[in-house]
C-alpha angles and dihedrals in degrees: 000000000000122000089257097039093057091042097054093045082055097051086045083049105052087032082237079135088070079246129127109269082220092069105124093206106151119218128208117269139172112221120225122183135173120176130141092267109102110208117169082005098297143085099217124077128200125201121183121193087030111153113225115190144158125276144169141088116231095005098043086113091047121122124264096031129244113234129202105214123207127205132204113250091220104060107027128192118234087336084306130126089192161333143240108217106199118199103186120082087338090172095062094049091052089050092046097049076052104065095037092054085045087060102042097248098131113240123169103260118257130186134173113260140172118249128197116188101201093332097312119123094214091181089066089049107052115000138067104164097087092046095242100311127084119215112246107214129203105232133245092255142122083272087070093044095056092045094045107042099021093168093043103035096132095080125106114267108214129194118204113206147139115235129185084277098041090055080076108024107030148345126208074249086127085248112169108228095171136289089296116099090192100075124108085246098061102021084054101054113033132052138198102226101184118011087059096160096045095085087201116122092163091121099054081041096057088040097056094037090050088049095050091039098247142102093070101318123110141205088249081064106032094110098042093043090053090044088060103042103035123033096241092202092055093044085050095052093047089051083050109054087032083063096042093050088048082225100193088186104121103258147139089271097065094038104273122117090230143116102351125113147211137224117185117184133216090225104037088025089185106114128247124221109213139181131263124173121017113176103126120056141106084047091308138137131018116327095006133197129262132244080233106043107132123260098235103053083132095073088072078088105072097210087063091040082072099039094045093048107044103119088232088066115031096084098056081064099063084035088062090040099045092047097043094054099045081048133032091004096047107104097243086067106027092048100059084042093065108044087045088055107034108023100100099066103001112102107246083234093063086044096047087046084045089051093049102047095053087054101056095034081055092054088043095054089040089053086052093061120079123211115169130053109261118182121199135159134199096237111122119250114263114175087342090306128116093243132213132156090201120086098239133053130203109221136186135175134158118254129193113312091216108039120024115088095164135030137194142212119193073336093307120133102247121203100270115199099195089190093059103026090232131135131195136178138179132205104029103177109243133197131213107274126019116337122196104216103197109209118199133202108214121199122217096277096063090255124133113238101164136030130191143160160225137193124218124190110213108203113197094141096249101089120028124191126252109267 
């Protein structure tokens, strides 16, 4: 940039202009990359009229600065018409973008780079959390859509956030403010990142009014209606990996209505809930995650409480966090990942903490899961018999989290909560003497899979158990 140019964008940067650090002005810049990719015979790429400016949300004022960088459309580079360049924690986010790719949920790519403003290396100046390299990340743009979803590049691409306004007036929460798009609470919080000139937001509408029951929907229809506007299975599997990975960016995943996005297609036309900004995961970045942090902070939204929480998909959920950390967050798979991604610049003592975080995040969410039928009751033990002097029990238990949709108790339907794997049941018929109640997880399919069993002993003086 010229002298004045950069000094301006720094003054933008720090507000010493007396101007709003959120201003978005882009400034002139020339583009200069080297990398090991030859393209026209040579490594290094050159880019004239590019617009540099400022971004970010929480860490705009950070030093050094994020830029947002703009590239002509007539002269892309490497089929790009920008980058994001993140200062803060860079390593995690190129992780991050990393294990999403590796499990087909799309993310916009990120890798660790070098950058040089005017000659000036700021990273060595001022920061120490990204360990000398920023993460250059692809932007949300019509670039991304055609790369992801090649066949089906015609859909709307959405961003969720919360801005300065939307702090007040809305927040990306899928809250439903009526059937009008132009009000503060919508036009603040969400944001059309590719169609610019096709002023039609029905589908978000319909999305968001499927997802809060109005609008014409129904909870007779509920399932059916979700089924038909989001792909269930791909908003799982985001929950899923956002939980392993104990994200503690405000997102969709851990109940804000922040920093996610959606991609909705012309021919699958469900939408896809993908992932933004991931700097802070694996215990990493400011404010992290814990190894014991619950597996349900989403449903602080109350549109994905619902969701979350509607017996048809709650077990799609376990299913997504059962197979990813037997898989791609077991340590047989995430170790190698990391050192593979992050070995190069990243100190061996934030990998080895890395390493050890996801493996003990892995063993907390699998304890989380229950997999087998346990019975219990809140009698107390008389003789080493739960004891009662009336003729009925109430029981509970917990019962697979994947599997089970019915369970039964001495053939009974008990009550079955899919969200929280858990079964009761009042009023079980008791006979004088020990009584053996069977309890039974049945699939899908009505099929038991799995017994089990607890003794009562109905005291009613007649009939006493054997010392």
């Amino acid at each position: 940039m010229t002298a004045a140019e950069r000094a301006y964008l720094e003054a933008l940067s720090d507000n010493s202009t007396g101007a709003t650090t959120d201003s978005d002005a882009n400034m002139n810049a020339t583009w200069i990359t080297t990398d090991g990719v030859l393209s026209g015979g040579t490594a290094t790429q050159l880019r004239y009229n590019v617009g540099v400016r400022n971004r970010g949300h929480g860490t705009r004022t950070s030093r050094p600065h994020n830029f947002h960088v703009n590239i002509p459309s007539d002269r892309l580079w490497k089929k790009q018409a920008g980058i994001n360049l993140n200062s803060q924690y860079g390593y995690s986010q190129v992780l991050g973008s990393a294990i999403f790719r590796r499990v087909e949920v799309p993310m916009p790519d990120s890798r660790a780079v070098q950058v040089r403003v005017n000659g000036v290396d700021e990273m060595s100046l001022y920061n120490a959390n990204s360990f000398g390299s920023y993460a250059a990340n692809e932007q949300y743009n019509n670039d991304f859509v055609k790369r992801s979803w090649p066949l089906d590049a015609h859909g709307n691409s959405y961003r969720g956030i919360r801005t300065a306004a939307a702090d007040i007036n809305g927040v990306a929460d899928l809250t439903w403010h009526g059937p009008d798009y132009a009000v503060d609470a919508y036009t603040n919080a969400y944001f059309k990142q590719n169609n610019f000139i096709e002023n039609d937001w029905s589908d978000l509408m319909t999305l968001i009014g499927v997802l809060n029951v109005t609008n014409g929907t129904t909870p007779a229809t509920y399932v059916s209606d979700v089924q038909r506007v989001l792909d269930v299975d791909e908003w799982m599997k985001y929950m899923a990996v956002n939980t392993l990975l104990a994200n503690n960016e405000t997102c969709l995943a851990n109940g804000y209505g922040d920093d996610y996005a959606l991609y909705r297609g012309t021919n699958d036309t469900r939408f896809l809930a993908l992932p933004y900004d991931l700097d802070t995961i694996m215990g990493q970045g400011n404010g992290p995650g814990h190894i014991a942090d619950g597996l349900f902070l989403m449903t602080a939204l109350p549109a994905m409480d619902r969701f979350m929480k509607t017996p048809e998909f709650a077990p799609v959920y376990y299913r997504w966090l059962k197979a990813l950390a037997d898989t791609t967050f077991s340590r047989a798979q995430m170790d190698p990942l990391l050192d593979q991604m992050l070995n190069r610049y990243v100190p061996q003592a934030t990998l080895d903490a890395m390493k050890a975080f996801n493996a003990s995040r892995v063993s907390y969410v699998l304890s989380q899961i229950p997999l087998s039928i346990t019975s219990t009751s809140s009698l107390p033990v008389v003789n080493g018999y739960p004891h009662t002097t009336t003729a009925s029990v109430s029981l509970g238990g917990r019962a697979n989290a994947i599997d089970t949709r019915q369970v039964l108790a001495n053939g009974s339907p008990a009550d079955w909560s899919a969200w929280d794997a858990t079964w009761t049941i009042s009023g079980v018929a008791l006979q004088p003497g020990i009584n053996r109640v069977l309890v039974q997880s049945l699939d899908a399919n009505g099929v038991e899979f799995d017994r089990n069993s607890i003794d009562v002993w109905y005291d009613d003086g007649s009939v006493h158990p054997m010392a």
